[in-house]
N, C-alpha and C positions, 0 to 999 in steps of 0.2 A: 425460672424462665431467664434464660440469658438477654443479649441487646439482638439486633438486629442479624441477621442472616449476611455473611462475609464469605464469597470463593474466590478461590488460587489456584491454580492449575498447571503443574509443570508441562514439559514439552513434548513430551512422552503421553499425551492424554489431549492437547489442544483441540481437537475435533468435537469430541466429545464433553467436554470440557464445558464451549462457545454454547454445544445446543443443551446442555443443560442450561446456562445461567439465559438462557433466551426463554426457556420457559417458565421460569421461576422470575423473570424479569426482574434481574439482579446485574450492575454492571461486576464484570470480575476484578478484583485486586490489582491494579499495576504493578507486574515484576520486571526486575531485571536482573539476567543472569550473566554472569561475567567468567569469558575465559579464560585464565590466563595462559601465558605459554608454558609454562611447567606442567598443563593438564590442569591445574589448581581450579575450584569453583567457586564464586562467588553468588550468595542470593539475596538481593537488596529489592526489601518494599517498597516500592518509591511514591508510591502513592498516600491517601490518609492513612489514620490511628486504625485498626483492629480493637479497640479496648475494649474489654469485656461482649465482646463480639462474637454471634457463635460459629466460628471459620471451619470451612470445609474445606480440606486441601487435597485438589483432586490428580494420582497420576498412578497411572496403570504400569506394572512391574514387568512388561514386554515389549518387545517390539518385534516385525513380523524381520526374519533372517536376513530376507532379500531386500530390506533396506540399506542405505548409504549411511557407513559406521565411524567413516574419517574422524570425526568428533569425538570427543569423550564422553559428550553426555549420548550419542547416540548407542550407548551400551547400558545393559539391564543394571551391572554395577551402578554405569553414571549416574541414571534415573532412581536407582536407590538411594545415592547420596544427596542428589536433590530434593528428594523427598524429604527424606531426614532433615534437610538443612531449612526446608520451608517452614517446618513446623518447629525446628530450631530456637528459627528464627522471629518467630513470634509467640513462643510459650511462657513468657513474662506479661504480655497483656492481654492477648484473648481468654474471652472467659469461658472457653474450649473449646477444643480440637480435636475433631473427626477427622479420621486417614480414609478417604475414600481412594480404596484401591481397584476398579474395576475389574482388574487380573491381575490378582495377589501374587506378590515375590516370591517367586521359586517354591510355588504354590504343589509342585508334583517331589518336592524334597519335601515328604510328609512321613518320612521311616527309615527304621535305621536294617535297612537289609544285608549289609555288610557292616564287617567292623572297621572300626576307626575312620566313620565318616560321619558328617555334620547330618542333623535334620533341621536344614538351613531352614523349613517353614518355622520351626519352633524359633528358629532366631531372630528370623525378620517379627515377630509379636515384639520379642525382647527386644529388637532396637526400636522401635515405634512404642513400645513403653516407657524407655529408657531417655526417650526426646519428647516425656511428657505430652505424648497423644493422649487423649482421654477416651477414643475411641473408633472402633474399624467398621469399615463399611464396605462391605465385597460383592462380588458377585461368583456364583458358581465354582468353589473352592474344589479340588482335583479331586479331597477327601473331607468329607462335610463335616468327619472330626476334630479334625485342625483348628477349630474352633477352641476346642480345649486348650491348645498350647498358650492361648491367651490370656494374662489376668486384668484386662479389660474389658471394656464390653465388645463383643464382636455381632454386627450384622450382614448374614447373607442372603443377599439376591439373585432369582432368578430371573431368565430368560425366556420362560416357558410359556407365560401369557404372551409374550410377542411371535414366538411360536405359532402357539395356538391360532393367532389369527390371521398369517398369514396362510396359513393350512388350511382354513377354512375358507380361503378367498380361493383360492386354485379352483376349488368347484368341485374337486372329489366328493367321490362315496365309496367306491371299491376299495378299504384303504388296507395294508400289513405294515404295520408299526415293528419292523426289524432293529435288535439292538445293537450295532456292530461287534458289542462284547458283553459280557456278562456283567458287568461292571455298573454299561448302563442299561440295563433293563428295569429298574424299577423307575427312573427317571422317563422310559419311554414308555412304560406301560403304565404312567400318570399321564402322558402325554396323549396317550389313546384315549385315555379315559375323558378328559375335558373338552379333546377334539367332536367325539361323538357327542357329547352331552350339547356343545355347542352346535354342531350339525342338525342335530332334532329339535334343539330352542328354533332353528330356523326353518322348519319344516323340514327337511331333507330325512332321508333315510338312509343311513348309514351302515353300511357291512366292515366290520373291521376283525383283521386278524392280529396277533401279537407272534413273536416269535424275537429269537436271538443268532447270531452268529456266535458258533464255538470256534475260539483262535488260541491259541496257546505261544507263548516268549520261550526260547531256552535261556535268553540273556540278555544285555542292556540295550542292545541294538535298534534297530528301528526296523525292522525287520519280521514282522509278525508271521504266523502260520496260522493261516484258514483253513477249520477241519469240513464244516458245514453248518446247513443251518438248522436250528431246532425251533419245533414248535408249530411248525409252516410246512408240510409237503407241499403244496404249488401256489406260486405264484403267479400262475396265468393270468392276464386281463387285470392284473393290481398294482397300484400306484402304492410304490414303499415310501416309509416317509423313515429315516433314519435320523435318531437322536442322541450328540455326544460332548463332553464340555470344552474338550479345545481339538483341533487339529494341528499338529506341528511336521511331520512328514509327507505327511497323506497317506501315506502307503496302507494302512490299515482299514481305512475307510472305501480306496479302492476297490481294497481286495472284497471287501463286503457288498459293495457293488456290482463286481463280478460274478462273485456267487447268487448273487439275489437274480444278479441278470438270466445267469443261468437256470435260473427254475422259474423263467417267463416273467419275471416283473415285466409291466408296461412302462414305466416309468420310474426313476431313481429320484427322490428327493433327501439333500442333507442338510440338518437343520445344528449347529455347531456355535458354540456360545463363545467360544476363543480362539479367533484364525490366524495362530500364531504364521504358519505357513510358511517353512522353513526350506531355504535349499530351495530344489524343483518341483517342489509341491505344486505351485499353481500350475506347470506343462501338464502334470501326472494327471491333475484335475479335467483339464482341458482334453485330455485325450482317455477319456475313462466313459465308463459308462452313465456315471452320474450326469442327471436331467441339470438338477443346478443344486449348488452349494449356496446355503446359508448363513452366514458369519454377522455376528454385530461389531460396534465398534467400542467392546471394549479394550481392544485393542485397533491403534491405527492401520485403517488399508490404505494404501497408494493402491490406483488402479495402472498410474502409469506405470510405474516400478514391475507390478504382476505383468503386465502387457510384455517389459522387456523381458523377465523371466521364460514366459512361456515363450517367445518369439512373435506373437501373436497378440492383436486383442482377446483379453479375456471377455468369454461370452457366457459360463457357466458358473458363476463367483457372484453374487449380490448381499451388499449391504444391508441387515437393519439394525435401526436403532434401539439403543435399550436405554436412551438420555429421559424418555417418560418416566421410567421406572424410579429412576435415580435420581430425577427431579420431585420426584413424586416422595422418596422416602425419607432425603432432604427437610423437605417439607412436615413429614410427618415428626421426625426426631427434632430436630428444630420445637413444635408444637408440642411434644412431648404425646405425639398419638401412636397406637400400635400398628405393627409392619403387615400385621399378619394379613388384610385386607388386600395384601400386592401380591400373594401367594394365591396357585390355584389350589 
């Protein structure tokens, strides 16, 4: 058992950050970060000791595109240096350190598809090892085996109970659980599975279909090709519920939209655990068929920033939280009790 419960949270993650330590009723760490004019960074505790304290140093390895980048730390590099340097920074006196990364560093650099390039996810382990983290704490990794590249302990979380219950507040029953790709369909065909289960805990009677969008890439682009959908001939009179781990274009999720639309969905829901939201994603959004998007914060949203994007207020984009979760498993590592209870 270590000392007491200590978090820190770079700048890249404040949001989320504030409503974890709000629920775990922890004040957070006093930082100060310093810029200098060379770009140089500085990261000073300014507050008490960490000694033998079991610190959780919280900052998420993204930021959504259509943010203001003037800064050095407003880039994915910055926030990795900061990272690093927090835990730096105090790996001589706490009596360890968990990297809670809510959206892992270059989490989709998970393979080496061409030659003579990095699989930067294996590397981001290696410098979070190498700065004496003693252990990771994620959420919804691109590829759930990238766990391996780690020789520390790695924990990941999902997003899928918060899911679940917003899906079951909409009041549906008619529902087709469509995967926009192949990729995630076993993540949405769990997601079906506890939706219903949870629907009939509540009396309701539930009709649910599962199916997939078949898309195919020629190349790196962002640019996907929608062949159709499988699994589902009609979706007349059905509220799709579409589930995936980040959005960074949109264009994909659209296009899945579109097709869905076309075989009579009543209603488009997407439920999306990373809104990175890159470029004109959020217009794309706003002018798509989708009823509304789903995004938590583990990564930060500006709504006003989306608004100047599209041109317009955004109306189809909502926030939830996944700081329960994370406060919750906190707690439980902290305690030394098992994760598996936050899993559906």
């Amino acid at each position: 058992m270590y000392g007491s419960i200590a978090i820190c949270y770079g700048r890249s993650c404040t949001t989320l950050g504030k409503r974890i330590c709000n629920i775990l009723g922890v004040e957070p760490e006093p930082m100060e970060f310093v810029q200098f004019s060379n770009g140089n960074l500085m990261v000073n505790f300014i507050g008490g000791s960490v000694r033998e304290k079991d610190v959780f140093v919280i900052q998420s390895g993204e930021r959504p595109l259509f943010q203001d980048k003037t800064d050095a730390y407003r880039t994915v590099s910055g926030d990795i240096l900061e990272l690093l340097q927090m835990i730096y920074a105090i790996k001589d006196s706490a009596g360890r350190i968990t990297a809670v990364t809510p959206y892992f560093p270059y989490a989709r650099s998970d393979k080496k598809d061409k030659p003579r390039i990095a699989i930067t996810a294996k590397m981001m382990f290696d410098l979070l090892e190498s700065v004496r983290a003693d252990r990771v704490l994620t959420m919804t990794l691109h590829c759930p085996q990238s766990q391996g590249f780690s020789d520390i302990p790695v924990d990941q979380l999902y997003a899928q109970g918060t899911f679940r219950d917003e899906i079951v507040s909409l009041g549906k029953e008619r529902l087709a659980f469509v995967a926009p790709d192949s990729g995630s369909i076993l993540a949405n065909d769990s997601l079906a599975l506890h939706v219903s289960r949870a629907l009939r805990e509540a009396g309701g009677n539930p009709n649910i279909v599962t199916g997939y969008v078949k898309k195919i890439r020629f190349d790196d682009t962002e640019n996907p090709h929608v062949k159709s959908v499988e699994g589902v001939d009609d979706l007349t009179d059905r509220t799709v519920i579409m589930c995936d781990d980040e959005i960074l274009s949109g264009k994909s999720l659209v296009l899945s939209a579109k097709t869905t639309a076309a075989r009579g969905a009543k209603e488009i829901y997407a439920f999306v655990t990373h809104g990175v939201l890159s470029g004109a994603s959020v217009k794309l959004i706003e002018e798509s068929p989708l009823t509304r998007l789903y995004i938590t914060d583990t990564i930060e949203y500006d709504e006003e920033a989306a608004a100047i994007v599209a041109g317009r207020p955004v109306t189809k984009i909502r926030m939830l939280s996944v700081a329960p979760v994370f406060a919750a498993a906190i707690e439980r590592i902290h305690t030394g009790q098992s994760l598996s209870s936050l899993f559906l």
